[in-house]
C-alpha positions as CSV (number, residue, x, y, z in Angstrom):
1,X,-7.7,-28.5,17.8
2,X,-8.2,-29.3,14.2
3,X,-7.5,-26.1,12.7
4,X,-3.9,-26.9,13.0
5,X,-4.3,-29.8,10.3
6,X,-6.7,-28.9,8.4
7,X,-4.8,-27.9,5.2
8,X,-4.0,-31.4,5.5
9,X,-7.1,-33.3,5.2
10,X,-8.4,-30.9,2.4
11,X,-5.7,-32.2,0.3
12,X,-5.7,-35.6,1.9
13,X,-1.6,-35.4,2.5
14,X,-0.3,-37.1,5.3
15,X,3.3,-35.9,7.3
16,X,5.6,-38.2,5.8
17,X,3.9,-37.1,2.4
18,X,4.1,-33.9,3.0
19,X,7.7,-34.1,4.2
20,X,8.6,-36.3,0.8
21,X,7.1,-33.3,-1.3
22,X,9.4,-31.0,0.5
23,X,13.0,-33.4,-0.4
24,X,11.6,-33.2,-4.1
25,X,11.4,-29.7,-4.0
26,X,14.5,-29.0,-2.4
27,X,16.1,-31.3,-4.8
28,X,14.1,-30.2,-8.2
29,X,14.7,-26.5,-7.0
30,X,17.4,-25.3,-6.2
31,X,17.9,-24.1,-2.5
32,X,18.4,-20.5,-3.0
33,X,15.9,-20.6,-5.5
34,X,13.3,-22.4,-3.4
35,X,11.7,-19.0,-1.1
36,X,11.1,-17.3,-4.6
37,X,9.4,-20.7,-5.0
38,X,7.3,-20.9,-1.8
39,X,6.0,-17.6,-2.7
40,X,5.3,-18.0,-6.5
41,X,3.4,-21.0,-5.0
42,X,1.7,-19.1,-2.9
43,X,-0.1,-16.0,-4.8
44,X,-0.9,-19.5,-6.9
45,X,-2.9,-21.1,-4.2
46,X,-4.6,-17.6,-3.3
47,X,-5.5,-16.9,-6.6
48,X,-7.0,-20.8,-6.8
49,X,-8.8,-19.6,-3.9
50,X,-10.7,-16.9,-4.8
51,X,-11.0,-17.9,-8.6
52,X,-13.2,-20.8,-6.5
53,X,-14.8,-18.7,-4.1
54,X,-15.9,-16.4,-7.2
55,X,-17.4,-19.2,-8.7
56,X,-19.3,-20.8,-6.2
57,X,-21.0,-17.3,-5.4
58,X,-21.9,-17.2,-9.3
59,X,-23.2,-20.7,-8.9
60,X,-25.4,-19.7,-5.7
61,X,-26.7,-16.6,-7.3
62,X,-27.5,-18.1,-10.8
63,X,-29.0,-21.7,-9.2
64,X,-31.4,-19.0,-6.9
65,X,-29.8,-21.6,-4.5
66,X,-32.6,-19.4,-1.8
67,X,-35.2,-19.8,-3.7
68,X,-34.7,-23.8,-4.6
69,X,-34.2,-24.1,-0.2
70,X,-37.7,-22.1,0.3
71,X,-39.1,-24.4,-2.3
72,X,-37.8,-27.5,-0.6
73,X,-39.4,-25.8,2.3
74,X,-42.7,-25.8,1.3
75,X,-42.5,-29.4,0.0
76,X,-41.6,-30.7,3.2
77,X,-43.8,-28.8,4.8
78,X,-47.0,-30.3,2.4
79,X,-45.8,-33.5,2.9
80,X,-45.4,-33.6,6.5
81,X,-49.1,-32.0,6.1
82,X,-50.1,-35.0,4.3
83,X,-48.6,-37.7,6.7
84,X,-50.6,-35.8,9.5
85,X,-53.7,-35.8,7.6
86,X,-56.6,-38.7,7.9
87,X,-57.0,-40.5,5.1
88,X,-60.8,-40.5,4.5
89,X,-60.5,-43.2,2.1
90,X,-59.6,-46.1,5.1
91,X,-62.8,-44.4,7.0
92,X,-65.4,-44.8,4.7
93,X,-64.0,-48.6,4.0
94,X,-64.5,-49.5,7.5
């Protein structure tokens, strides 16, 4: 159901928004001019695309984003250890 207006909310443009962006364009650029446009426009956004896919994988793979979760991992797990754990210093006060 949302897939429909998704391209929407990642740019945060609403209809009449995106309807006022389309009057500009068909003013600034010429009609005839304006599928040659569209598609320049295009092979920009797809490029933007995967030049930002790209990076994020560089990201992951240079932040060892795996090895950072595993570590989280263990730390959670040691503390949830120490929650569960007695505390032998309340015994011995009683």
């Amino acid at each position: 159901m949302y897939h429909k207006y998704l391209c929407l909310l990642v740019f945060d443009i609403g209809f009449w928004e995106l309807i006022t962006i389309a009057i500009l364009a068909l003013i600034i650029v010429r009609p005839e001019k304006l599928p040659k446009f569209a598609k320049d426009a295009g092979k920009l956004l797809k490029n933007l695309r995967n030049y930002v896919k790209k990076t994020k994988k560089e990201m992951a793979k240079e932040l060892n984003v795996e090895e950072i979760s595993e570590l989280q991992d263990s730390i959670n797990h040691v503390d949830k250890l120490m929650e569960e754990a007695p505390d032998k210093n309340l015994s011995d006060k009683k």
